[in-house]
C-alpha positions in Angstrom: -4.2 -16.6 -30.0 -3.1 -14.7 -26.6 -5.8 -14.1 -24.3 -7.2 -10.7 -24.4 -7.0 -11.0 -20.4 -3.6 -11.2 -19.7 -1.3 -8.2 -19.1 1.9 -10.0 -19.5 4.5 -9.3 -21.7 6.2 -12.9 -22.1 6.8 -16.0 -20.5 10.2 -17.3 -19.5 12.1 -20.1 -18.0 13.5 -19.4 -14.1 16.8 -20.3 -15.2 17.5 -17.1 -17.9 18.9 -14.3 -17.0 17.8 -10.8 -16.6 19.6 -9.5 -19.1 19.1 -12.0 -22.0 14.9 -11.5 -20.8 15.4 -8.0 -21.7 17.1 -8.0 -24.6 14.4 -11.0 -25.9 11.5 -8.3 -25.0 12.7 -6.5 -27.1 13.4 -8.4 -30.0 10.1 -9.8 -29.4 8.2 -6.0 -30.4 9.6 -6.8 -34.0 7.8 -10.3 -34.3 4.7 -10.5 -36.2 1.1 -11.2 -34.3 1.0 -15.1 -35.5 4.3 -15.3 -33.1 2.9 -13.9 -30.4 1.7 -17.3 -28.4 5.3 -18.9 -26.8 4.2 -22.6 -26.4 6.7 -25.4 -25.0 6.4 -29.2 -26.1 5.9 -30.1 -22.3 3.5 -27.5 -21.3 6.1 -25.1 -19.3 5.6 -22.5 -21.0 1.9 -20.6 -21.8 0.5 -18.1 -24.2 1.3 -14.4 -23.9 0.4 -11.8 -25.9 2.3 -8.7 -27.6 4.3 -6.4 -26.1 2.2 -3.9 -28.2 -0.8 -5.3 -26.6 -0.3 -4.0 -23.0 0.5 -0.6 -23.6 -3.3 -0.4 -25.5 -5.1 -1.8 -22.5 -8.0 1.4 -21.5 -7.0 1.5 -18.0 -2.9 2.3 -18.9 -3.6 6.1 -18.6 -4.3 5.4 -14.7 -0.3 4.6 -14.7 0.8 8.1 -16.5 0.8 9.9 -13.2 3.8 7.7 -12.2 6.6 9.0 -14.7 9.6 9.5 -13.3 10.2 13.2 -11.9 13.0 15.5 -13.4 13.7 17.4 -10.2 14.8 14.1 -8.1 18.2 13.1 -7.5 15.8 9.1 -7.5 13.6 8.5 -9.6 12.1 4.9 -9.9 9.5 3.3 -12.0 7.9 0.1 -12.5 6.3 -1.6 -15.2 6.8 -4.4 -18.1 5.0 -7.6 -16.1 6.6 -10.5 -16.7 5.6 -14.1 -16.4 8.0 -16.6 -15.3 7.7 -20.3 -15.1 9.6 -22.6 -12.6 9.2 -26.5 -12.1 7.4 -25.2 -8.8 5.6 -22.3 -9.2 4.6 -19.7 -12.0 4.7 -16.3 -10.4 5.1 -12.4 -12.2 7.9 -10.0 -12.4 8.2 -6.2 -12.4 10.8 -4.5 -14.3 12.1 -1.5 -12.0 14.0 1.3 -13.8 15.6 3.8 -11.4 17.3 7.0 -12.6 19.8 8.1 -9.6 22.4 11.1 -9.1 23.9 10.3 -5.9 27.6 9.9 -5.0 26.7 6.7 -3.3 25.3 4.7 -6.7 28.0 3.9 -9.5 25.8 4.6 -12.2 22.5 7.1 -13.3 20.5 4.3 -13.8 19.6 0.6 -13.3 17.4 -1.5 -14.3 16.5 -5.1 -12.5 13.1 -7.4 -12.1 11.7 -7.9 -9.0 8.9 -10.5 -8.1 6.1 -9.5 -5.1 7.8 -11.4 -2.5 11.1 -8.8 -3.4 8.8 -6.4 -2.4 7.6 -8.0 1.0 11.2 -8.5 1.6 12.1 -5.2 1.2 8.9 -3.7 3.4 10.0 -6.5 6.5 13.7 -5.0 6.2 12.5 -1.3 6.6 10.2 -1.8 9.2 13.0 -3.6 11.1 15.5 -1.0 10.4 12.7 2.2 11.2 10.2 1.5 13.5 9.3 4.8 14.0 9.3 5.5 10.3 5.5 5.4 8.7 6.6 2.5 6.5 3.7 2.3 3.4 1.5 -0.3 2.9 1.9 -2.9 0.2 -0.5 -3.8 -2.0 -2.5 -7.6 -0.5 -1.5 -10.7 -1.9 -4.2 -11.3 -3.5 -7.5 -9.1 -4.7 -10.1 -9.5 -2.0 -12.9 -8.1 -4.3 -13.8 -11.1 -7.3 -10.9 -13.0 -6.7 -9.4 -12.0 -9.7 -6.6 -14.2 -11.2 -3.3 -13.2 -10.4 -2.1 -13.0 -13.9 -5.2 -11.3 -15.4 -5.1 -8.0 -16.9 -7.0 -6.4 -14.6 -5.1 -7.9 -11.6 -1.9 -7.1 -12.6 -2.7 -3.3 -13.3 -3.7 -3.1 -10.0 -1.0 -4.9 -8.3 1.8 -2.6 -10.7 0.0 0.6 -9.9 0.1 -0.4 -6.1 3.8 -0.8 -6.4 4.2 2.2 -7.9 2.7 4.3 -5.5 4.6 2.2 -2.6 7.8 2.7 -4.4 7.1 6.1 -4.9 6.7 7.4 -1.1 9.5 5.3 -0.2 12.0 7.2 -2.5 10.6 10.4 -1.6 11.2 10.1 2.3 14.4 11.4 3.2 15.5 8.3 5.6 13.5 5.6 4.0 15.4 6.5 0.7 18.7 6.3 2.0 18.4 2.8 3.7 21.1 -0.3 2.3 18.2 -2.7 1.7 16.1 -0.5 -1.0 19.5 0.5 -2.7 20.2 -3.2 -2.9 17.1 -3.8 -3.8 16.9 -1.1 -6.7 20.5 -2.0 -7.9 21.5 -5.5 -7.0 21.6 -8.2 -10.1 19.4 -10.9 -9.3 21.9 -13.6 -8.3 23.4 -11.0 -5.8 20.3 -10.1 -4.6 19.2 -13.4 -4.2 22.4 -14.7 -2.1 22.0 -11.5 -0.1 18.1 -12.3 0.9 19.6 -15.7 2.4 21.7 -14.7 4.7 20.9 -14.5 7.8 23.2 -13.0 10.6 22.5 -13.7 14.7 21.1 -10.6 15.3 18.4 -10.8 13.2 17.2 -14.3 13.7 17.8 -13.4 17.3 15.0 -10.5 18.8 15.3 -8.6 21.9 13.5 -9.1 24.9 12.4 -5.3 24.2 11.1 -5.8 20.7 9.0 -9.0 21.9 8.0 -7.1 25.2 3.4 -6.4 24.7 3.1 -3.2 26.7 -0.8 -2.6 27.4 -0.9 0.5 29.7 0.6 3.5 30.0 0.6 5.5 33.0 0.9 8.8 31.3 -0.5 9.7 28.1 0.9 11.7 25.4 -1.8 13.9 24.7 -0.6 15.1 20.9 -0.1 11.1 19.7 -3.5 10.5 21.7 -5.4 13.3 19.6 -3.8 11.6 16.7 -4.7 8.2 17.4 -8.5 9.2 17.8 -8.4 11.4 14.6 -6.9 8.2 12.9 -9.7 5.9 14.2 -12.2 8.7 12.9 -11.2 9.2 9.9 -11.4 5.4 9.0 -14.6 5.2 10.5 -15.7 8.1 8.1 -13.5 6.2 5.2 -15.4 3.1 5.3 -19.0 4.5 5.9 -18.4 6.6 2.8 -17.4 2.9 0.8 -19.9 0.6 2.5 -22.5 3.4 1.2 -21.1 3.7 -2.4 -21.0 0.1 -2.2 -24.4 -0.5 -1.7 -25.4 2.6 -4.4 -23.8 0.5 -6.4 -25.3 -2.0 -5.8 -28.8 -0.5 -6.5 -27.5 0.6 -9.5 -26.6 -2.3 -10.3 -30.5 -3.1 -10.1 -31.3 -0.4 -12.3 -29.3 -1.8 -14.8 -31.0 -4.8 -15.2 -34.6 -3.2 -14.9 -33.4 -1.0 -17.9 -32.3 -3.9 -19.8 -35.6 -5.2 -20.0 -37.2 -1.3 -20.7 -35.8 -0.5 -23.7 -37.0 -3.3 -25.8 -40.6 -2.1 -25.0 -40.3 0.8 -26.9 -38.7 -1.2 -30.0 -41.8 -3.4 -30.2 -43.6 -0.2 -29.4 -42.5 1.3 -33.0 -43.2 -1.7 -35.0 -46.9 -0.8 -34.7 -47.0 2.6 -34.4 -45.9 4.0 -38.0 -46.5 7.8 -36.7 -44.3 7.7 -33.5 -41.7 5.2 -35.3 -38.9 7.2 -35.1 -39.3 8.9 -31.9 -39.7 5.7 -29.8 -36.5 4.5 -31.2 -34.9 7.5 -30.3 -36.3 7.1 -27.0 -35.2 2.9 -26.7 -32.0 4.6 -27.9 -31.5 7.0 -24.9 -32.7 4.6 -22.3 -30.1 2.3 -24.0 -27.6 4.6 -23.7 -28.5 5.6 -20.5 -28.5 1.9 -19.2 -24.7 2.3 -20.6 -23.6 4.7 -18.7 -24.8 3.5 -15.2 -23.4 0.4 -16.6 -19.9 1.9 -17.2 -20.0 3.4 -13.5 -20.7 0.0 -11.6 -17.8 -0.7 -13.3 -15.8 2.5 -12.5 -16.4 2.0 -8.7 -13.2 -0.2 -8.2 -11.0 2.3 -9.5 -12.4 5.8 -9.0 -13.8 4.8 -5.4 -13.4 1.2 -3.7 -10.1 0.1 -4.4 -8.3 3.6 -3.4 -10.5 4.0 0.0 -9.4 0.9 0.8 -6.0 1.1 0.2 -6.0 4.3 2.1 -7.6 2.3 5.2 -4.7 0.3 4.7 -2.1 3.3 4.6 -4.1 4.7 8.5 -3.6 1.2 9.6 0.5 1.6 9.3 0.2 4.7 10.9 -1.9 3.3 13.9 0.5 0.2 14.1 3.8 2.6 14.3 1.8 4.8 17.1 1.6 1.3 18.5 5.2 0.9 18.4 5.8 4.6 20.4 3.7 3.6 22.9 5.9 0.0 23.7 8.9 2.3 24.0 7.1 4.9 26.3 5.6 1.4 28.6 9.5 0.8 28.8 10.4 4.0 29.8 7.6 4.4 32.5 8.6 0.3 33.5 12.3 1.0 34.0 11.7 4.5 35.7 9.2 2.9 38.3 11.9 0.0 39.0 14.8 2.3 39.6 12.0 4.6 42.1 11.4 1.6 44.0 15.0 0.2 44.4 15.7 3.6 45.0 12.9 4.3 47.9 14.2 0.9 49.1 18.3 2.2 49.5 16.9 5.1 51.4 15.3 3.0 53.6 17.8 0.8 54.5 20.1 4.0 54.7 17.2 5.2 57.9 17.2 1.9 59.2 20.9 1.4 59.6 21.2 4.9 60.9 18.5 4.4 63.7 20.3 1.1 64.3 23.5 3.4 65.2 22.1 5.7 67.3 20.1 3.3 69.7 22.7 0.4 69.6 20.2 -2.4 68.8 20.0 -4.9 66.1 23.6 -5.2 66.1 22.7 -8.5 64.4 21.2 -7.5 61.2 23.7 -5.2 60.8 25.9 -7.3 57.9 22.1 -7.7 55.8 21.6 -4.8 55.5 25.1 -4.0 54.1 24.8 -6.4 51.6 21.2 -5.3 50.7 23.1 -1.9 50.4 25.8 -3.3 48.3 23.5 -5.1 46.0 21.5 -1.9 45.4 24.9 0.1 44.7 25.5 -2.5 41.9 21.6 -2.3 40.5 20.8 1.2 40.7 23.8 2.7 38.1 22.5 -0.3 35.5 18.8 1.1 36.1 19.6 4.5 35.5 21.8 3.6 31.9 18.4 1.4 31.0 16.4 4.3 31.8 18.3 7.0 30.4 18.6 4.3 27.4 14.8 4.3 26.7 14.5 7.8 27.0 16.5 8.3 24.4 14.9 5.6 22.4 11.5 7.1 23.7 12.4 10.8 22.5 13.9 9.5 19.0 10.3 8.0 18.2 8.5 10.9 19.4 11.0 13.2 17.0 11.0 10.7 13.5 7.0 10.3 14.2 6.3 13.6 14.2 8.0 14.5 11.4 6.3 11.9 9.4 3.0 12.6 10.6 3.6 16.1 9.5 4.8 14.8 5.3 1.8 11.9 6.0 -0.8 14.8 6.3 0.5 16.3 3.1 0.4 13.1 1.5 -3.2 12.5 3.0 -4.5 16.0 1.7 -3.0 15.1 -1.5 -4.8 11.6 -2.0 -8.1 12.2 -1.2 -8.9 15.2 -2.9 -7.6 12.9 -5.8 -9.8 10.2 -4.8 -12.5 12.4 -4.2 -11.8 14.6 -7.6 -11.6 11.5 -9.5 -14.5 10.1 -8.6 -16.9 13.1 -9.3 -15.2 13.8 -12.7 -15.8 10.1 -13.6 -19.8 11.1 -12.5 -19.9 14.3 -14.3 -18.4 12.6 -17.3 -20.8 9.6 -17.5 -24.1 11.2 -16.4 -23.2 14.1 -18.7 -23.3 11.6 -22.0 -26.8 10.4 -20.0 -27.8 13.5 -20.8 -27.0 14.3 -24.1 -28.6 11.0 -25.0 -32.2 12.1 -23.2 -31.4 15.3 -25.1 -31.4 14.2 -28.4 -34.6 13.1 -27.7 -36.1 16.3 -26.8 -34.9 17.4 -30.0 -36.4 14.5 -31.9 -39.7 15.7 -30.5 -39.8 18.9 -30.8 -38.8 18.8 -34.5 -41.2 16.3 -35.4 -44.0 17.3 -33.4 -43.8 21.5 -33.5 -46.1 22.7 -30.4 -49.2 25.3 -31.0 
């Protein structure tokens, strides 16, 4: 039998090809249960369950807020894990479905499988093509909290769910959307794709002095991207006091837990010698039972309703610091190449007094033809410092324009996610403490039937 743990569909070879794996999953929904383990004479291939089976895990709800949107002219989804098995490494597929009416795609919709590193390729390429773009975070490698097996249930939600929401704000943004790479990369059969992942061209093994360049002070500060980096570096302060806190509730709780566990028995041995009271202390084992339960089923809620989405929202702030970062490397170049041309400028000048004091007093007829050529060298440097400073102002103000506008569509996004964060994770109290309550209040009731007060 398939383990219970695994959230993948079915286990290929490397060497079939998308289309035949798609067609095969779905063939595979009419085979019975006994067929359901896919086992190889020589080991290469492992046991998976059902296609049925994934789509009655508990936690697939959390993915229904990630249907594709009718009012988009892109849509893209992702789902259908796949395991695949090569003579070097075993690693997971997505299946990515994108719905599209643009002039620039062939068809409405596509459908290809990309693997995690895809997605890390694909993240690289944007932040080399828009470095002033807030490019999202991508879900780590691998889970930092357990160290949870890559192709466990649990693990794979998470990682799917991540991709989703990276997808998601990448499709949405209007220049992020538009870029060659994520079309390729939403479209491209996997052979294509693959060949075009290869190769390389000069300019982009090949990175400019400007791009390598660590700028560490500025001489002026921006004071709106300054207000923002401090906000940034408060908010994540506040971010991870409010986790390391829930963390250690939950810990506690954690605590409680196993106090209860040993509490509840009491009052079972309790009503074995007490014939009168019988019923009631079971009811009461009962609700301290269920209670136990419930601040059972929230340790286990943390992840989800409060850990894992705090963090990856620390993660989201720390793109946003990195591409402030990046503004203030172009605005160090700016300052550097303005302060260059000043001084070779200040120099010219005084070379310009000097020769002209040497004309009026007749002197120092001798250093006459060095300071021409000092004069003739500055003529040459001074138009190339002016294009390379005009050149990073431009460079300079283009930043400062595609950074504030998404820092503006970032503060949406960041209204929007944690009052779903926060929302989420007070319903999920509400619900759980509220079945506490109904268990300690079937007690009462227990009580006061059987024993009527005077």
């Amino acid at each position: 039998m398939a383990s219970n743990n695994s959230a993948v569909l079915d286990v290929v070879s490397e060497s079939k090809e998308i289309t035949t794996l798609l067609k095969q999953s779905k063939e595979n929904n009419d085979l019975s249960v006994s067929n359901n383990s896919i086992l190889h004479n020589n080991s290469s291939m492992v046991q998976s369950p059902s296609i049925d089976s994934f789509s009655t895990i508990q936690d697939i709800e959390n993915l229904s807020e990630l249907n594709m949107e009718e009012n988009s002219d892109l849509c893209v989804k992702i789902d259908n894990p796949q395991k695949h098995l090569d003579t070097l490494e075993t690693y997971i597929t997505f299946r990515i479905t994108t719905k599209v009416a643009r002039i620039e795609f062939a068809d409405n919709e596509y459908v290809v499988r990309r693997r995690y590193n895809d997605f890390l390729w694909l993240r690289q390429k944007l932040v080399d093509c828009h470095p002033f773009c807030i490019i999202p975070p991508l879900p780590g490698k691998h889970s930092l909290v357990g160290q949870l097996d890559r192709y466990s249930k649990d693990f794979i939600l998470l990682r799917m769910k991540a991709l989703n929401v990276f997808i998601s704000r990448l499709v949405k943004h209007p220049i992020l959307s538009c870029n060659e790479h994520l079309k390729l990369f939403l479209i491209a059969s996997q052979m294509d794709f693959n060949l075009h992942r290869r190769q390389r061209s000069n300019s982009e093994k090949i990175k400019t002095s400007s791009s390598l360049t660590n700028y560490t002070t500025l001489k002026y500060r921006h004071l709106e991207f300054d207000k923002m980096k401090t906000y940034l570096t408060t908010l994540t302060d506040k971010l991870i006091a409010i986790e390391k806190i829930s963390h250690r509730i939950n810990k506690e709780k954690q605590e409680l837990v196993s106090e209860l566990q040993y509490f509840y028995p009491i009052f079972i041995t309790w009503a074995t010698t007490e014939k009168e009271l019988a019923a009631i202390l079971q009811c009461t084992a009962s609700a301290i039972e269920k209670t136990a339960n419930v601040q059972n089923n929230i340790i286990l809620s943390y992840s989800n309703t409060i850990g894992n989405p705090i963090k990856e929202f620390v993660a989201y702030i720390e793109v946003v610091q990195e591409t402030l970062q990046k503004r203030e490397t172009y605005q160090s170049a700016y300052e550097s190449s303005m302060e260059e041309l000043s001084k070779k400028k200040t120099e010219k000048n005084k070379l310009l007094a000097s020769q002209d004091t040497n004309q009026t007093t007749g002197f120092s007829l001798w250093k006459q033809p060095t300071c021409d050529d000092k004069l003739e060298k500055l003529g040459l440097i001074i138009p190339q410092l002016v294009k390379k400073a005009e050149l990073n102002q431009d460079n300079l103000e283009c930043a400062n324009e595609q950074l504030r506008s998404d820092l503006e569509q970032w503060h949406i996004e960041k209204q929007q996610c944690l009052k779903k964060v926060l929302l989420d994770f007070v319903n999920k109290q509400i619900e759980l403490y509220e079945k506490g309550v109904a268990a300690w209040e079937s007690v009462t009731n227990r009580i006061t039937v059987q024993i009527p007060t005077k």
